[in-house]
C-alpha positions in Angstrom: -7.1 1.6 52.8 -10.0 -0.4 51.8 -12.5 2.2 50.7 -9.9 3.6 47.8 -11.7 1.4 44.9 -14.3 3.3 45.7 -12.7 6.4 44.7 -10.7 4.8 41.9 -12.5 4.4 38.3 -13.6 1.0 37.7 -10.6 0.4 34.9 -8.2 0.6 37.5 -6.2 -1.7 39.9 -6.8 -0.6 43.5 -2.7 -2.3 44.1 -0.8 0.3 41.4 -3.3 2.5 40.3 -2.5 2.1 37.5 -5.6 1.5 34.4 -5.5 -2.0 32.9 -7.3 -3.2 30.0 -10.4 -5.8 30.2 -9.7 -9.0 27.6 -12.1 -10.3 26.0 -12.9 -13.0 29.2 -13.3 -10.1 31.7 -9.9 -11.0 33.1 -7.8 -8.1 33.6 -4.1 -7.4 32.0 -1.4 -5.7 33.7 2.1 -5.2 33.4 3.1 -8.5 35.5 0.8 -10.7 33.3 2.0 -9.6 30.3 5.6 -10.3 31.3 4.5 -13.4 32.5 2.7 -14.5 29.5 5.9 -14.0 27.7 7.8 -15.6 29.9 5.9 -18.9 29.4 5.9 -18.2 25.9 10.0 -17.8 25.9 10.3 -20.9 28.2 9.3 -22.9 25.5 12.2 -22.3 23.5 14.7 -21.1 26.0 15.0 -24.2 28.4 15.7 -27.0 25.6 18.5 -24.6 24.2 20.0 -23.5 27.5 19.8 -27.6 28.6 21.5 -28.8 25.5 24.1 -25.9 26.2 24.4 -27.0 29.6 24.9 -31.1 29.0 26.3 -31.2 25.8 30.3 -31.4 25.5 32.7 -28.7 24.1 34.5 -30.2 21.1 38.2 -30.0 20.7 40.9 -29.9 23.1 39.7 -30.1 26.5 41.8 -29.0 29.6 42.2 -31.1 32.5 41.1 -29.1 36.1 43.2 -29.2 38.7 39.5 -29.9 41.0 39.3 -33.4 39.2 40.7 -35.6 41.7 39.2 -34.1 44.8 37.1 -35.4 47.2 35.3 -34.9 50.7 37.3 -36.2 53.3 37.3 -35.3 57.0 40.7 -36.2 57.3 42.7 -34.5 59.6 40.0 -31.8 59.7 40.1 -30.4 63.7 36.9 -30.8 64.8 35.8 -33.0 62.5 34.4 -35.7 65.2 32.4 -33.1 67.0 30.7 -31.9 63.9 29.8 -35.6 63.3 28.4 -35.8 66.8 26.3 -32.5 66.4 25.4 -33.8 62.9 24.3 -37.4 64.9 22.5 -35.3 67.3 20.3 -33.2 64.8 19.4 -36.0 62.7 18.4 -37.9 66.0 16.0 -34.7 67.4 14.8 -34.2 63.7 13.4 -37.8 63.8 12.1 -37.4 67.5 10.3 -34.2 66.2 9.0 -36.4 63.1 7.9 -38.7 65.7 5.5 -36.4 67.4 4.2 -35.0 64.8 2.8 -38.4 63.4 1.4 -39.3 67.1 -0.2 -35.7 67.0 -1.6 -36.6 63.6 -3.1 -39.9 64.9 -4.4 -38.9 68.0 -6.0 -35.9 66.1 -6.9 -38.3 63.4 -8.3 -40.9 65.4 -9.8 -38.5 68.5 -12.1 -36.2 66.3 -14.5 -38.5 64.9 -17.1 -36.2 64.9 -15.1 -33.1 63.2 -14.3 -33.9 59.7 -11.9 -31.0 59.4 -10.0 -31.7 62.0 -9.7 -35.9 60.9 -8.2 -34.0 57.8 -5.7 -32.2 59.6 -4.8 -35.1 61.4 -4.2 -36.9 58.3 -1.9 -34.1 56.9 0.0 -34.0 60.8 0.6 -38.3 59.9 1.9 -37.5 56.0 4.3 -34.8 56.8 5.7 -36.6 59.3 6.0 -39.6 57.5 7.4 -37.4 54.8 9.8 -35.5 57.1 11.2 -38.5 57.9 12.2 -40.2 54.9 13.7 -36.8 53.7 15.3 -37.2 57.2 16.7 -40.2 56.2 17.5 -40.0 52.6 19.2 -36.8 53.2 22.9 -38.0 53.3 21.9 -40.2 49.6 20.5 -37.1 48.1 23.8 -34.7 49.2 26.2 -37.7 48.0 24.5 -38.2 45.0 24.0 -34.5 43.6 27.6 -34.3 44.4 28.4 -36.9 42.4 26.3 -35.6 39.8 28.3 -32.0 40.2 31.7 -33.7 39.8 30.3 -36.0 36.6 29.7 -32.6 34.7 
């Protein structure tokens, strides 16, 4: 599998087999760069159009939904108290886990003095964790409010 460039002419890529052309910078164009070129060219003008489609409200008569007035409730849901324990539970392992991943970042941080690569690793070990856990944490926030934000539209 690695010696067919060889045996390929030099126009040609080695993944389809197909010839592309040489641009004027040596880079090479294919069928997937070209779509994607004109996919960044469309996004220009297709996102502010399908936005303003998206927020801006129908004039005229507008029917009320029968949805409006609903809301999460766990109300006579059976089961419902065990899902908030298992919920409980995975938020509490999910910050324990969060946990040992910043000690492993510190220790790694802190213990390699002489291996620069591995003090960077360490540092990345700390921020994820750190991370992690304030997704952890905002996570019920962030649920609430993009359902709020679903039920505003």
């Amino acid at each position: 599998m690695h010696n067919i460039r060889r045996h390929l002419p030099s126009s040609a890529d080695p993944t389809t087999a197909r010839p592309v052309t040489p641009t004027p910078g040596g880079r090479r164009t294919g069928p997937l760069r070209r779509r994607l070129q004109l996919v960044r060219r469309l996004g220009g003008v297709v996102v502010p159009i399908a936005t303003a489609a998206l927020f801006s409200k129908p004039s005229g008569v507008v029917l009320a939904s029968p949805l409006d007035d609903v809301s999460p409730t766990s109300e006579g849901l059976p089961g419902a108290e065990l899902f908030q324990n298992i919920l409980g539970w995975a938020f509490w392992v999910a910050l324990g886990v969060c946990g040992l991943v910043i000690l492993y970042g510190a220790a790694t941080w802190r213990g390699m003095n002489g291996n620069s690569g591995r003090g960077v690793e360490g540092k990345m070990y700390v921020a994820a964790g750190a991370i992690g856990a304030m997704v952890i944490g905002l996570a019920p926030t962030i649920v609430s409010v993009l359902f709020d934000a679903g039920q505003a539209g």
